[in-house]
Backbone as JSON Lines, residues from 0, in Angstrom:
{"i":0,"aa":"X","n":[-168.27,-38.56,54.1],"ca":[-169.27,-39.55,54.44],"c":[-170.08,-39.87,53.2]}
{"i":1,"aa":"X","n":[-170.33,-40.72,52.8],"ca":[-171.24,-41.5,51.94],"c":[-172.35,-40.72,52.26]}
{"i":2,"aa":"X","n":[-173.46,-40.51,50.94],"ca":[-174.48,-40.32,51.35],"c":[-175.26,-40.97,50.12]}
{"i":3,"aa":"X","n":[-175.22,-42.37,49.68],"ca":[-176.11,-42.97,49.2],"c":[-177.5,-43.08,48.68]}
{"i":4,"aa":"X","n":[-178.07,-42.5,49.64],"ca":[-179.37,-42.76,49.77],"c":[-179.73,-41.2,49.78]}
{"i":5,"aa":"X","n":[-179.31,-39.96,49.83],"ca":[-179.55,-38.75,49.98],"c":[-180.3,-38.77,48.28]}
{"i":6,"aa":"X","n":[-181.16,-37.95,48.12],"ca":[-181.75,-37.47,47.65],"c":[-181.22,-36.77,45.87]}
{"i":7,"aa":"X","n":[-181.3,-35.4,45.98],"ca":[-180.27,-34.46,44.79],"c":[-179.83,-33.29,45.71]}
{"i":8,"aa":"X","n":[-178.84,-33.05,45.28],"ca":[-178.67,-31.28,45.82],"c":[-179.36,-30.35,44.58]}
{"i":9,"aa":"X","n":[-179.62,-29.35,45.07],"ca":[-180.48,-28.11,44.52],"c":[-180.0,-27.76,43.77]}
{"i":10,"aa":"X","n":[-179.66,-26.6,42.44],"ca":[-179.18,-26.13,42.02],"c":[-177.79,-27.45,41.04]}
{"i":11,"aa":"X","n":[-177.83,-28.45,40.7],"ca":[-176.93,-28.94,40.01],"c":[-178.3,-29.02,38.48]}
{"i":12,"aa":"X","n":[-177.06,-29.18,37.27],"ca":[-178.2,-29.2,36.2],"c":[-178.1,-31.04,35.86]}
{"i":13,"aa":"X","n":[-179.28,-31.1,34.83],"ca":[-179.74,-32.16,35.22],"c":[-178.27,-33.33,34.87]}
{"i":14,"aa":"X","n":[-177.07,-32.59,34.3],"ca":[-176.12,-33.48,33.74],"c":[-175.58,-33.36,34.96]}
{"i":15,"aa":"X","n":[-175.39,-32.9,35.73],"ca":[-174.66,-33.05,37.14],"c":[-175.23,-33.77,37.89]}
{"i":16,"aa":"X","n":[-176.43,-33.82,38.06],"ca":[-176.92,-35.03,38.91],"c":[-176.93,-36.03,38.16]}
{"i":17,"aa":"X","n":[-177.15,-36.16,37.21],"ca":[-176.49,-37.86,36.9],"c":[-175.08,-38.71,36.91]}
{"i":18,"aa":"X","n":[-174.27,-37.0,36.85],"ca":[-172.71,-37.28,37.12],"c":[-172.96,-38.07,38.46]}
{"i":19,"aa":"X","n":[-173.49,-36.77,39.63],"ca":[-173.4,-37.12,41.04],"c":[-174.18,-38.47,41.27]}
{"i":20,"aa":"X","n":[-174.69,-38.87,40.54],"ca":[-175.66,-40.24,40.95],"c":[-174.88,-41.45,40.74]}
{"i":21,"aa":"X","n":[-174.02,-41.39,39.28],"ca":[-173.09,-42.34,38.99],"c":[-172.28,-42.32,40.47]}
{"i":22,"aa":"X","n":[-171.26,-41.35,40.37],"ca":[-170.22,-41.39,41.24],"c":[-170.9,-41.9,43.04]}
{"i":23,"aa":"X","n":[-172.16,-41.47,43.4],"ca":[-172.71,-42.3,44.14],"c":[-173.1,-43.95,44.19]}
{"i":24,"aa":"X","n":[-173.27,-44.17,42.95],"ca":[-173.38,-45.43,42.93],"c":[-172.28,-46.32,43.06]}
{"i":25,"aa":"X","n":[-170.93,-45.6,42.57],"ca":[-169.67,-46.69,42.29],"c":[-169.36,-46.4,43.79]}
{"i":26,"aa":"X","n":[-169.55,-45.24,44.55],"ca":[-169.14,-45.19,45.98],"c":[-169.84,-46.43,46.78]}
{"i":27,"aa":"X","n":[-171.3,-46.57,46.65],"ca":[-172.03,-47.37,47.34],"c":[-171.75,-49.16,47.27]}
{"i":28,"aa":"X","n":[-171.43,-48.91,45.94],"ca":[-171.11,-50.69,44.96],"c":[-169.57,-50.86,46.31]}
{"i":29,"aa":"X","n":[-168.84,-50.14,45.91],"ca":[-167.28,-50.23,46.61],"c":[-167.49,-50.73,47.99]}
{"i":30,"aa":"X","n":[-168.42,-49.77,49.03],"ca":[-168.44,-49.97,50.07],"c":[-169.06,-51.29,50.64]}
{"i":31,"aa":"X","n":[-169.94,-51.48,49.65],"ca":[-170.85,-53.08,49.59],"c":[-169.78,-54.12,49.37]}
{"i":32,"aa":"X","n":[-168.84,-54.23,48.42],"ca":[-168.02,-54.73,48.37],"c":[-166.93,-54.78,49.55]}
{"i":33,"aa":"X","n":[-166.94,-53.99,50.04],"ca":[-165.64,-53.99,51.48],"c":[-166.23,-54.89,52.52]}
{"i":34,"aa":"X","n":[-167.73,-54.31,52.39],"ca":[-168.67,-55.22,53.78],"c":[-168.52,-56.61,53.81]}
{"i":35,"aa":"X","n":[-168.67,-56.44,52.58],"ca":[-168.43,-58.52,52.14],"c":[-167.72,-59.45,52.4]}
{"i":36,"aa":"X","n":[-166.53,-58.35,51.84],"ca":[-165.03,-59.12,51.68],"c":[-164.89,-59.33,53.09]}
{"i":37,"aa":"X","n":[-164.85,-57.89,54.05],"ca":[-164.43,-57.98,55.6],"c":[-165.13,-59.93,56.5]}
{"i":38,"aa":"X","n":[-166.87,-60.0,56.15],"ca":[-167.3,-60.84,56.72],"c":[-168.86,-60.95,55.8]}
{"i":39,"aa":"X","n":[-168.89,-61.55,55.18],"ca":[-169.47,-62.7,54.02],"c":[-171.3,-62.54,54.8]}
{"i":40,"aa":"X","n":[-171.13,-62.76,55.83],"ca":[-172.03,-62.95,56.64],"c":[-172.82,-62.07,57.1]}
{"i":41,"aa":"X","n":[-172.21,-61.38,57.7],"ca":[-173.48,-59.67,58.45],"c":[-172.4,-58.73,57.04]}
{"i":42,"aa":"X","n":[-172.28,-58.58,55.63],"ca":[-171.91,-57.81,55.47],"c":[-172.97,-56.57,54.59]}
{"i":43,"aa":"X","n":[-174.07,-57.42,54.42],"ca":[-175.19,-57.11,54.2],"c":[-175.68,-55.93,55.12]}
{"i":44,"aa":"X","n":[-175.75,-56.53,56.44],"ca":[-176.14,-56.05,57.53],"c":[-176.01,-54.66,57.47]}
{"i":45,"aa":"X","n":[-174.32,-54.96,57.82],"ca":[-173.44,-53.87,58.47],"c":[-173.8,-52.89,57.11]}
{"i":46,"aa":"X","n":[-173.62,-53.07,55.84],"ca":[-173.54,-52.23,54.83],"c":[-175.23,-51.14,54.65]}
{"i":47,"aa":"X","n":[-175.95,-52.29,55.48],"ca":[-177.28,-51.31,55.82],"c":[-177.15,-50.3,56.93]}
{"i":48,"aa":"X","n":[-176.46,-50.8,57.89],"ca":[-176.14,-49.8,58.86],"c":[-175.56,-48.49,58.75]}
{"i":49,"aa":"X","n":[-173.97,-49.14,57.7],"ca":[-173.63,-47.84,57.3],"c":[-174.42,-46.59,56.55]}
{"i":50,"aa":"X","n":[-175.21,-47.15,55.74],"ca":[-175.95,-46.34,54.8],"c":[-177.23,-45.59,55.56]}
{"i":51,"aa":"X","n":[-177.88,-46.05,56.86],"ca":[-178.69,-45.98,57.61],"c":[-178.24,-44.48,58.87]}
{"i":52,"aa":"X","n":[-177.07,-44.66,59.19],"ca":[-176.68,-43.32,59.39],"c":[-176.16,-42.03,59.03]}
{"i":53,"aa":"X","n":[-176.26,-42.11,57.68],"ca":[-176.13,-40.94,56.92],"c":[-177.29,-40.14,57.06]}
{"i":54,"aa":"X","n":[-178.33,-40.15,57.63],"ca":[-179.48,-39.05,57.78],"c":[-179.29,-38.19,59.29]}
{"i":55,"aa":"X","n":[-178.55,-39.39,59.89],"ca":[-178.32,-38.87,61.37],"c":[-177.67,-37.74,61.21]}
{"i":56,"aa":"X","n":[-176.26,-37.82,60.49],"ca":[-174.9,-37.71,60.2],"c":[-175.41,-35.85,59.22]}
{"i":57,"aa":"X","n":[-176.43,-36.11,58.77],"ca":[-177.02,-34.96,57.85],"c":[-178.07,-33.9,58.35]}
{"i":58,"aa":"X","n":[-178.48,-34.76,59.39],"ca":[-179.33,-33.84,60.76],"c":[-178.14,-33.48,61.65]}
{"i":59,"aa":"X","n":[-177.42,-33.85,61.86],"ca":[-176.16,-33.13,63.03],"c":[-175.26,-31.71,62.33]}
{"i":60,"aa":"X","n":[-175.16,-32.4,60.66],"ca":[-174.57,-31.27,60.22],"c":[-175.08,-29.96,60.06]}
{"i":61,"aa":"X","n":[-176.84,-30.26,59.86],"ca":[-177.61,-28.96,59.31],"c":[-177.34,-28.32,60.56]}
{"i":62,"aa":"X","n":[-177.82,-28.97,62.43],"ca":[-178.23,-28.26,63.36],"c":[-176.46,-27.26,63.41]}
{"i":63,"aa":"X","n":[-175.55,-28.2,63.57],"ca":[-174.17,-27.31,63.47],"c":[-174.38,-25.85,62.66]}
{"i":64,"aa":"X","n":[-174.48,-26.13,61.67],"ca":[-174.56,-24.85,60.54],"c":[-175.22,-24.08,60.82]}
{"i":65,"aa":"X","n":[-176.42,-24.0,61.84],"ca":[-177.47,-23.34,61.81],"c":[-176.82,-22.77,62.74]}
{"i":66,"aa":"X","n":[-176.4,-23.51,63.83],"ca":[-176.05,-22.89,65.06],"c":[-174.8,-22.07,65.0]}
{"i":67,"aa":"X","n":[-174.14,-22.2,63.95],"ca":[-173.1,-21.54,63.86],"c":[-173.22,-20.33,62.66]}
{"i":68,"aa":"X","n":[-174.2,-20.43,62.6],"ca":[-174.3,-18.82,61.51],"c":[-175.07,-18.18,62.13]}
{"i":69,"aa":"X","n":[-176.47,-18.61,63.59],"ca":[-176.98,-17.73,64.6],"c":[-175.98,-17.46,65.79]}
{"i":70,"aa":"X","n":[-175.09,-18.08,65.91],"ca":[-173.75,-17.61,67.25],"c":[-173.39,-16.26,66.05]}
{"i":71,"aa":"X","n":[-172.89,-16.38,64.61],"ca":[-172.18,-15.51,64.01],"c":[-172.68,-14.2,64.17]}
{"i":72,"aa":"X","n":[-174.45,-14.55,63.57],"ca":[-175.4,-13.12,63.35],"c":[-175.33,-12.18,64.83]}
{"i":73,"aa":"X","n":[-175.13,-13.04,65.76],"ca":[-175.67,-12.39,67.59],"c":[-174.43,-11.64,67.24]}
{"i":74,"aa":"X","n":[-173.01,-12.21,66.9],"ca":[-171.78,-11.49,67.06],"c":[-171.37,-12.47,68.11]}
{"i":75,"aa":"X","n":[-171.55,-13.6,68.8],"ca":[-170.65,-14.26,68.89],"c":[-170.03,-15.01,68.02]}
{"i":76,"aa":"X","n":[-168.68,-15.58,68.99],"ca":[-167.61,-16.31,68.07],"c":[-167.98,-17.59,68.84]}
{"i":77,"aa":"X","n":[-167.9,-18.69,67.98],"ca":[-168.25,-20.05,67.89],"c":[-167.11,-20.76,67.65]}
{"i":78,"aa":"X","n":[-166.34,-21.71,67.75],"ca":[-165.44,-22.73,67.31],"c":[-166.08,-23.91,67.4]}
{"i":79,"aa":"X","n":[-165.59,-25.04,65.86],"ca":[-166.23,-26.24,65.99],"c":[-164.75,-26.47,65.45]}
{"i":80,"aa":"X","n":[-164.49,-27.56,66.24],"ca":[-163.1,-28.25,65.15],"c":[-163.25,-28.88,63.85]}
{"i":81,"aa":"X","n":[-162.18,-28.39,63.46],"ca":[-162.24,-29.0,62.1],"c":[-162.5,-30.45,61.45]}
{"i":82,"aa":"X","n":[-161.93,-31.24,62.83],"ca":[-162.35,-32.38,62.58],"c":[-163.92,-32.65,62.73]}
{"i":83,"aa":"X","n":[-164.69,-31.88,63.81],"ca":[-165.88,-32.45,63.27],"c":[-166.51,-31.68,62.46]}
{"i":84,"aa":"X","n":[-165.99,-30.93,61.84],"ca":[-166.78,-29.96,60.92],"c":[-166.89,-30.71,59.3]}
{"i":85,"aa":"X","n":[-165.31,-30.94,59.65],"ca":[-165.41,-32.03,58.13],"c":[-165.86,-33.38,58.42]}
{"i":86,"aa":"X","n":[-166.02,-33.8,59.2],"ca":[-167.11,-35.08,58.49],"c":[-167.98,-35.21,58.68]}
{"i":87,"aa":"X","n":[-168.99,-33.77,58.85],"ca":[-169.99,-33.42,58.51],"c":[-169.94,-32.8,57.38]}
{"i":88,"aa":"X","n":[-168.94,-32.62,56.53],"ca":[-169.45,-31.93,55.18],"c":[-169.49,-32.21,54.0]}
{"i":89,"aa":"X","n":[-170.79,-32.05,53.58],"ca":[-170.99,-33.28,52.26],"c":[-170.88,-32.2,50.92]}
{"i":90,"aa":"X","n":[-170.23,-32.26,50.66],"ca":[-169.9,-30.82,49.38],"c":[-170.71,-29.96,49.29]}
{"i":91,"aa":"X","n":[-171.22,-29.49,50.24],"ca":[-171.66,-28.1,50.32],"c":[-171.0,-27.03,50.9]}
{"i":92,"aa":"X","n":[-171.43,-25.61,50.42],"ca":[-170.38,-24.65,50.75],"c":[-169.95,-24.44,51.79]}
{"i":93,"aa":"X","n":[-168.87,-24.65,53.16],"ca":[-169.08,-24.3,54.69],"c":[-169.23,-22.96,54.62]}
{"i":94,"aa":"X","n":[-169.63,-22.36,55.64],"ca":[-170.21,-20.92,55.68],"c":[-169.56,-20.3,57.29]}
């Protein structure tokens, strides 16, 4: 998932976040570009939309994680599929 508009991650040095900022930007330019091409018209729109649920998308992943390393600590076993595990995961370590 795109995360555009996210912030920095912790722990990168300051040449990594400018790596990660570039490579965010050519992600964001690309996707702006797809919106366009698809429909000229709402692609504006839609390209706000997309970018607009990446916080949702970043609040669903934290509560997952949380909930699945307090099922771990109790000693229960938890399953999340993989499919939604990964597209909730924005290069951070899964645990």
């Amino acid at each position: 998932m795109l995360s555009g508009c996210m912030l920095g991650i912790g722990g990168l040095s300051p040449d990594g976040q400018i790596v990660l900022s570039r490579h965010r930007q050519a992600a964001a330019n690309l996707l702006f570009q797809l919106c366009m091409l698809k429909n000229p018209k709402s692609g504006p729109s839609r390209f706000g939309a997309m970018i607009s649920i990446d916080a949702y998308l970043n609040r669903q992943y934290s509560i997952m994680r949380v909930l699945n390393e307090t099922l771990q600590e109790a000693g229960f076993t938890f399953y999340i599929p993989k499919v939604l595990s990964e597209s909730f995961y924005k290069g951070k370590e899964q645990k």
